[in-house]
Structures are given as C-alpha cells and as structure tokens.
C-alpha positions in Angstrom: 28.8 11.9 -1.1 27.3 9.5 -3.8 24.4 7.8 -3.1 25.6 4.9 -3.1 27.6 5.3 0.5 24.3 6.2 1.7 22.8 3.8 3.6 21.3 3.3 6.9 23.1 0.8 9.1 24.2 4.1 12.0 20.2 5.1 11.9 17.6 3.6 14.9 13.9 3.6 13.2 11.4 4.2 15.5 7.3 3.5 14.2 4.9 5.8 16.6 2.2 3.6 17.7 1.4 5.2 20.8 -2.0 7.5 20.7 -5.3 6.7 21.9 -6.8 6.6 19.0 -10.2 8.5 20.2 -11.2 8.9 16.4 -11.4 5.3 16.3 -13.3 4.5 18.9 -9.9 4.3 21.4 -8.4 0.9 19.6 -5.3 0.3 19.2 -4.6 1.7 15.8 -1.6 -0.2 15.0 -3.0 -3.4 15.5 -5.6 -2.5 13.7 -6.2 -4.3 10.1 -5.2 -3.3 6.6 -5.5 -5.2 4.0 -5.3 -8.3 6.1 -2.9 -7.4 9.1 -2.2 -5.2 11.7 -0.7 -1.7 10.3 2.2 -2.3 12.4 2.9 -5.0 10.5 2.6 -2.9 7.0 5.1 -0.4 8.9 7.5 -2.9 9.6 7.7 -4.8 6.3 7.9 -1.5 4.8 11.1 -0.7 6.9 12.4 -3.6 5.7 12.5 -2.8 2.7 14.0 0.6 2.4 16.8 1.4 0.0 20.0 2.0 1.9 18.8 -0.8 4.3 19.1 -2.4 6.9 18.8 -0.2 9.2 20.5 -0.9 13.0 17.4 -1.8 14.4 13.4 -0.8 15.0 11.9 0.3 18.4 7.6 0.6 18.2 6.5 3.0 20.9 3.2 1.5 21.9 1.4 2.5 25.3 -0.7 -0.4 25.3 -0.7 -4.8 24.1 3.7 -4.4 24.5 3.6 -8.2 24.0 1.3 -8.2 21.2 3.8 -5.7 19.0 6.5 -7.5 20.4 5.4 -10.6 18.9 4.8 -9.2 15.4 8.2 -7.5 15.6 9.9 -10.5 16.2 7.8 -12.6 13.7 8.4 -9.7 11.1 12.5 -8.4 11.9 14.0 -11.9 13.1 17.4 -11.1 14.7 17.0 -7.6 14.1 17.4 -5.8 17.3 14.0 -4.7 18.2 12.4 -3.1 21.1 8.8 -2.2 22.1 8.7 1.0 24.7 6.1 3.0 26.3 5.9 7.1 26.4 7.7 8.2 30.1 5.1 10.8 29.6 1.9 10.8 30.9 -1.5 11.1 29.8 -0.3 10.4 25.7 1.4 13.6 25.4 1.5 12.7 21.7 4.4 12.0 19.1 7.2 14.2 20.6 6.2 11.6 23.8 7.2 9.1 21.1 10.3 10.8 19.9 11.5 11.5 23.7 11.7 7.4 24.7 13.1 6.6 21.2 15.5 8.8 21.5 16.6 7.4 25.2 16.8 3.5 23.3 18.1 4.5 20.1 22.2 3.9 20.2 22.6 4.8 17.0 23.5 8.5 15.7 20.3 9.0 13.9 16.8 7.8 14.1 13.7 7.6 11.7 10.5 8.2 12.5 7.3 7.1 11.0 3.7 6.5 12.6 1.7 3.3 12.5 -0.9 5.0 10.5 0.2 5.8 7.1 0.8 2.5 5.1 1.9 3.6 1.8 5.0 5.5 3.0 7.8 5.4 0.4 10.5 2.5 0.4 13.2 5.3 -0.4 12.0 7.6 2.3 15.2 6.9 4.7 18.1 7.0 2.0 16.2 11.0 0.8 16.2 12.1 4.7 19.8 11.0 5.1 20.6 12.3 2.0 19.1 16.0 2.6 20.2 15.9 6.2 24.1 15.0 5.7 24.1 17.8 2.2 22.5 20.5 4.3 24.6 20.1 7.5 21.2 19.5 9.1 19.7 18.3 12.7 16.5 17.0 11.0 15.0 15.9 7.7 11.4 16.3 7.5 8.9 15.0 4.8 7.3 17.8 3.1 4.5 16.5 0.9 1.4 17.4 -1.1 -2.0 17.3 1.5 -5.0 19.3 0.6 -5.6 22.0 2.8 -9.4 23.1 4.7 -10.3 25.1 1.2 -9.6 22.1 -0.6 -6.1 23.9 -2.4 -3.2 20.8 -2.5 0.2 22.2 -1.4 3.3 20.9 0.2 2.9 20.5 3.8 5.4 19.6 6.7 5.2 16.0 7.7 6.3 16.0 10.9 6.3 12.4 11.9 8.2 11.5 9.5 11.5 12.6 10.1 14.9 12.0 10.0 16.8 13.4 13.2 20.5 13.3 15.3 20.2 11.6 18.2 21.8 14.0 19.8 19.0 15.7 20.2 17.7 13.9 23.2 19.0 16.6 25.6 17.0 19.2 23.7 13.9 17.5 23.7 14.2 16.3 27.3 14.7 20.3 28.4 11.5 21.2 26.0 9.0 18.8 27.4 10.5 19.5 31.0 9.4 23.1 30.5 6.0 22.2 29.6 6.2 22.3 25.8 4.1 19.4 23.5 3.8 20.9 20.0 6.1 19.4 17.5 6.7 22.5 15.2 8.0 25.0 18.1 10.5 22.3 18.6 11.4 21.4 15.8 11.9 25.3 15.0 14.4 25.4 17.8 16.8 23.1 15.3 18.0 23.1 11.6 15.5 21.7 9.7 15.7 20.8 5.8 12.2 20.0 4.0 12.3 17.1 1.8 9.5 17.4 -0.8 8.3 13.9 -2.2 6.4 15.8 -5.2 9.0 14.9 -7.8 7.9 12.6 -10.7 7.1 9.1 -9.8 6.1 9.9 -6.2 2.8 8.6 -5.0 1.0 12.0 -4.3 -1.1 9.7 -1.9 2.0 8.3 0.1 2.1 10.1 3.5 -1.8 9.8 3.4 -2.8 8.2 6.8 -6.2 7.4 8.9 -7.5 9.0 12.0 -10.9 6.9 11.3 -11.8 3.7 11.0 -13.8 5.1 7.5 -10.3 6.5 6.6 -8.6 3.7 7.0 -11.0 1.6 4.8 -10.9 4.5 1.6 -7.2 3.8 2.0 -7.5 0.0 1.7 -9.1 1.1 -1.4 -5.7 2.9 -2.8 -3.5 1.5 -5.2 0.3 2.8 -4.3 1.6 4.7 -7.5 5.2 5.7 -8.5 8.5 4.6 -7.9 9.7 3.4 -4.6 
C-alpha cells in the first residue's frame, strides 16, 4: 500500500483527559494552560492537523467540566463529529478506563489514542500507526520512543497511550477490566502489537514528552518542537 492511500477518514481519535491529576494539585489537567490555552486545545488543533487527515471524528474522555471540553471541541472541530464521555469505570481506573468508553462511541474500525498531556506529539503520528499496523497485520500500533530511564540511560520506551488499535477490540477489553485487570501492558500483551519507533532523523526526541506537574508543564512551555512533522 503506498502512502498515499493512507489516510485516516475509517479511524475514531480519542484524547485521554480523564485522571485526577493528584500531581497537580487534582486540576483538571486538560484545561489546564500551555502557552496560552487549555492543553486540550493544543491536542485538538494538533489532530487537526495530522497527515492523512481528517480523521472520522474526535471523542475527549473527561470525568469532570463535560461542557467546558465540549465547548472547546466545538469552537476547535466545527462540524466534525465530536463527543465528550466519561469513564463507566469507577474511581479513575486510568487510561484503559479511557480506552474502554472510546471504544463503546467510536463507529469507526480503528481509533487513536493520545492523552491531554503531551503537547508536542508529532503531526504524522496517525498516518506511521496506520501504516505499521495495516504492513504487520496488527491489532495495535504503539509509540515506541526515546525517554530517559531512573539511571538517567535514554532508550526507546513503549508509549502506551498513544496507540493505534482495531476497534474490535472492545470485547477484549470489556472481558479484561470485568476480571479485575487495570494495567495497560498485560493487556495489550494479550494482542498483536507492532512498536513504532519515532527515533528516525527529524523526529523531535522531545515529542511524546508530557507533564504530571504543574513545574513540568512549565519546562515544557519552555521547549521548542524540533524535526519534521
């Protein structure tokens, strides 16, 4: 398949705005500010923009201010379908929470994933998932990018949230968090999974970089985005 018949009008996104966000005080981190307005808003404009656009549509999982995201959605998408929904999870059960309700809404056969947090996510990040996922005959495309481990050494790293997945996968996830499981890696393990490394030349080593903390959040107003997008 060349790439250009790859494109994502059959894929859902879905922008993970749902946590507590403890290490912030418990704000809403996607309404919180950088550089000027809310992250949600950098998400958006940022799915806007990928290559291989548009996509079908955007739903923001958000547990709290629904008519606030709403609001910037609409401002941001226009007439693109967009939806906010809340986990069906108690108690923030975290981003596989996130996944299970986007999942339900998406009606498309695959849906992108990205979290509110991390603002300098590539604009080409969409057409490399679908790209990896339909040449390896895969169930997911994950990010697998360069993060700096407790000892300081930088090596690729699984990116979890930002993924590329079949939405047929909603009956899987459904049985896993109906059994009691939360962590993200044992289910993804349960599927075919191909690793996407954004490490090639051009690509912002600082591009899946994303804040827990309000201090994080300021070093990365700070950034300059590098590379290609």
């Amino acid at each position: 398949m060349q790439n250009s018949e790859l494109n994502l009008s059959n894929t859902t996104a879905l922008v993970l705005a749902g946590g507590r966000g403890s290490r912030m005080g418990g704000v809403d981190k996607g309404l919180e500010h950088f550089r000027g307005q809310a992250l949600v808003e950098t998400a958006l404009q940022r799915l806007a923009q990928q290559a291989g656009g548009p996509l079908h549509g955007v739903l923001i999982n958000a547990n709290r201010n629904a008519e606030a995201y709403t609001a910037l959605g609409q401002r941001l998408l226009g007439t693109q379908p967009l939806a906010v929904v809340a986990d069906t999870l108690e108690d923030y059960a975290g981003p596989l929470a996130g996944f299970l309700v986007g999942l339900t809404y998406c009606k498309t056969a695959y849906m992108f994933t990205v979290p509110c947090d991390s603002p300098l996510f590539p604009l080409d990040l969409g057409q490399r998932l679908m790209q990896a996922l339909l040449a390896d005959g895969a169930d997911i495309a994950m990010v697998s990018a360069p993060e700096a481990g407790r000892d300081g050494t930088v090596a690729l790293r699984s990116q979890p949230v930002f993924c590329l997945m079949k939405a047929t996968l909603l009956a899987s996830l459904t049985q896993f968090l109906g059994e009691g499981g939360r962590k993200i890696d044992t289910w993804t393990a349960l599927h075919r999974v191909v690793l996407v490394a954004f490490d090639a030349p051009g690509d912002d080593p600082r591009a899946f970089a994303n804040a827990n903390t309000l201090d994080e959040l300021r070093a990365l107003e700070k950034m300059e985005t590098g590379g290609t997008p």
